[in-house]
Backbone bond lengths (Angstrom), bond angles and torsions (degrees), N, CA, C in turn:
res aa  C-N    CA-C-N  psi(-1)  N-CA   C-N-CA  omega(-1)  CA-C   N-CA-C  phi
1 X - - - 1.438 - - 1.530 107.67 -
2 X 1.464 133.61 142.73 1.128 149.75 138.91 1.118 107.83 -24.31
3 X 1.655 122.45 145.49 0.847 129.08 142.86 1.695 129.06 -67.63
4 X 0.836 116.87 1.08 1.706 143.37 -164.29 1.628 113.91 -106.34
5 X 2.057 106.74 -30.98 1.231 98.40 143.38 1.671 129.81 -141.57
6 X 1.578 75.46 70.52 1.836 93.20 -176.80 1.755 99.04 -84.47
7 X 1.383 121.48 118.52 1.660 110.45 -167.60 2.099 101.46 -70.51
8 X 1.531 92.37 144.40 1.469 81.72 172.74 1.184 142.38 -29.75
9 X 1.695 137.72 151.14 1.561 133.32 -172.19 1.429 113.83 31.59
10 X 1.072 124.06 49.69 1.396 133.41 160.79 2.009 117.24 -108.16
11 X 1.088 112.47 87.82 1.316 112.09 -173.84 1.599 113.81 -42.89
12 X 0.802 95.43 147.04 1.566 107.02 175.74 1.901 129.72 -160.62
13 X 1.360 118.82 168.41 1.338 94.93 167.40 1.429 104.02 -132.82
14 X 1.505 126.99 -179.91 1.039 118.54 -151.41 2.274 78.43 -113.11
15 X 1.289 102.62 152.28 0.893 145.11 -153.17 1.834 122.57 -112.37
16 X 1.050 108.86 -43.73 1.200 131.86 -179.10 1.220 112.17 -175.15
17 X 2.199 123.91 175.28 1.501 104.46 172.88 1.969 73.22 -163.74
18 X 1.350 99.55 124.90 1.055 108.56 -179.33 1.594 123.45 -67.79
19 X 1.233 128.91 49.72 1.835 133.56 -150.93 1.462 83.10 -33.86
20 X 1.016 125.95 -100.67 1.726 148.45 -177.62 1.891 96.85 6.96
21 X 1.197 126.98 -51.03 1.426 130.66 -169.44 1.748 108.32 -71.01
22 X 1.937 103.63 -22.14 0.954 87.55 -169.19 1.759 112.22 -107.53
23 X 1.550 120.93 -175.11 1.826 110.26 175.51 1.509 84.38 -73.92
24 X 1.532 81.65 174.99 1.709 82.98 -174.15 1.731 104.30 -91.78
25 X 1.264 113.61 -27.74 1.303 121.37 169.95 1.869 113.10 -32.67
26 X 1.908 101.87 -50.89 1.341 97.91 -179.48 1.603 119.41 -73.55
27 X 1.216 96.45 -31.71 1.758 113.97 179.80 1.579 102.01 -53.91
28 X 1.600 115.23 -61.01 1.754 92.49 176.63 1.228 119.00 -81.89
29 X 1.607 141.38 31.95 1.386 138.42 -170.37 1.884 77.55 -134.88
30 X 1.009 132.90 -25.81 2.018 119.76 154.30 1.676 111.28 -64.17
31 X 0.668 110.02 -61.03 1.620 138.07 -159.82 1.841 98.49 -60.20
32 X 1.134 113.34 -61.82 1.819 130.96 150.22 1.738 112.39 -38.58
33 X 1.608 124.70 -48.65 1.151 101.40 178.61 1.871 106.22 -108.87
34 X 1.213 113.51 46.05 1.749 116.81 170.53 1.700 104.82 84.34
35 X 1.333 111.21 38.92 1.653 80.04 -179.96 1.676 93.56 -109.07
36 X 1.104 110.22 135.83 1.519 127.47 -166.50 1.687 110.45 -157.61
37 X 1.373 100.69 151.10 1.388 111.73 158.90 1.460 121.86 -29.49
38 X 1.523 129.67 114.56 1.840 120.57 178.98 1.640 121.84 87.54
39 X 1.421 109.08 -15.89 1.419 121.18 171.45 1.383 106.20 -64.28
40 X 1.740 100.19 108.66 1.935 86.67 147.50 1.464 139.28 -67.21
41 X 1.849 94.54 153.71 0.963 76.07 -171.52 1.867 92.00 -150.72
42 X 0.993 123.96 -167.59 1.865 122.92 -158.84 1.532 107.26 -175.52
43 X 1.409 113.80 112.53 1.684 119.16 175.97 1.701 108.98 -76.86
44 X 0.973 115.96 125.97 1.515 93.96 -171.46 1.968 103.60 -132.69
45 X 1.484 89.47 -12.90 2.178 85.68 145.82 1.610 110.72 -176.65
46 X 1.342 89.56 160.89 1.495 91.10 -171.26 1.674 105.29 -125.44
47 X 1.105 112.11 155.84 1.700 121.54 -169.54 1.508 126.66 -57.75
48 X 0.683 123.06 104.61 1.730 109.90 -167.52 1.532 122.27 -47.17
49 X 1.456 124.73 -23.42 1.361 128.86 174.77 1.501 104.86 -90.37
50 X 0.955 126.73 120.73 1.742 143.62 173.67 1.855 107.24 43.68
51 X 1.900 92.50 31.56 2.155 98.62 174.00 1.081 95.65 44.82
52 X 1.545 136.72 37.69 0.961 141.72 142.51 1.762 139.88 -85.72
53 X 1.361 162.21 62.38 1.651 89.47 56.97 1.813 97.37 -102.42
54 X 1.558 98.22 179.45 1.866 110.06 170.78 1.111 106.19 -111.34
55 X 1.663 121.42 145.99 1.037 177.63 -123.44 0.895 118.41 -114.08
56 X 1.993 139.10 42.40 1.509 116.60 -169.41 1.107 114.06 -85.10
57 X 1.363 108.79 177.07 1.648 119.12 149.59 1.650 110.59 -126.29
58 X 1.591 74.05 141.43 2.255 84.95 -165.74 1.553 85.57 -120.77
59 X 1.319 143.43 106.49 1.481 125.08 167.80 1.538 93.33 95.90
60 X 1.442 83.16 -134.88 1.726 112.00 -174.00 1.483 109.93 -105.09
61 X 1.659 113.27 -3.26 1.210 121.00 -161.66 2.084 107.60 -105.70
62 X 0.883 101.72 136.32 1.755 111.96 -172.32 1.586 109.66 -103.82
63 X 1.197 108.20 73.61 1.701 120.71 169.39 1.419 119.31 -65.10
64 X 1.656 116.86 129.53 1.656 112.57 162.68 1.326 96.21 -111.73
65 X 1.679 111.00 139.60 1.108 152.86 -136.95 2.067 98.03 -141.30
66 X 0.745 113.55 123.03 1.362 137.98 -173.47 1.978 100.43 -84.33
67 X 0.932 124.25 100.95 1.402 134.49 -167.47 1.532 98.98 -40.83
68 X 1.422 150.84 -44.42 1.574 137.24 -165.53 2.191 89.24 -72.08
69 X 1.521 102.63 -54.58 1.633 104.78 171.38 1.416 104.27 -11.02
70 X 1.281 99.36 -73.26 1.843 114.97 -148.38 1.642 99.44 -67.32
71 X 1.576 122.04 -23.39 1.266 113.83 169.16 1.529 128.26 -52.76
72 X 1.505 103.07 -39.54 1.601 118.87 -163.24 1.410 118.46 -77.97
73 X 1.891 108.05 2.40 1.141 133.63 168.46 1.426 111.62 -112.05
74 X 1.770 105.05 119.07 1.314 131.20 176.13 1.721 97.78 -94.94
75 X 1.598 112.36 132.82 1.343 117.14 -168.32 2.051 98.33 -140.11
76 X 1.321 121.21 164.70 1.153 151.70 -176.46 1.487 118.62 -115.47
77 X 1.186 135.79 103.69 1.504 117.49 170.94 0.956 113.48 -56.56
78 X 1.111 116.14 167.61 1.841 118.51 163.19 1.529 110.73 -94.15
79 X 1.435 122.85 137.98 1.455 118.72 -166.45 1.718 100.26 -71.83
80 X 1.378 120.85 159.09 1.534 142.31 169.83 1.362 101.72 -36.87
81 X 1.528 133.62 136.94 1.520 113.21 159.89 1.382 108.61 -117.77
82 X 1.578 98.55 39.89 1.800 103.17 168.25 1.256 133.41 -56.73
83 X 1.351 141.54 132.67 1.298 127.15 -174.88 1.554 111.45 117.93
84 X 1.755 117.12 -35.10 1.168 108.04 169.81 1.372 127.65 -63.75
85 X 1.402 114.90 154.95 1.402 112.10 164.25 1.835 137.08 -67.08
């Protein structure tokens, strides 16, 4: 799945990140604030004109992400941990 349609507050980690899809300008301004292979990460809003831009959270840190961006990131949910005590 995209990061582009990961549904809001749904944890996840990122998975892959296509550098090649992106300018390279954006690729080292990701790469500069942790976006990597296995990083969590969480959409938590997206723009009201064309869900443009979204809203992550990487860490402690709250990135907006330019909607083609958020494509070039392949992501994983994290499974339910319902059931524990």
């Amino acid at each position: 799945m995209r990061l582009d349609e990961l549904p809001l507050r749904t944890p996840a980690q990122i998975s892959a990140i296509d550098w090649s899809a992106l300018r390279p300008r954006d690729g080292q301004r990701l790469r500069e604030l942790g976006f990597d292979d296995g990083v969590a990460i969480e959409t938590i809003h997206r723009g009201p004109i064309g869900r443009d831009p979204i809203a992550c959270r990487v860490g402690r840190m709250t990135i907006a992400l330019r909607r083609v961006q958020a494509a070039a990131i392949s992501v994983e949910p994290d499974p339910p941990r319902g059931g524990q005590p």
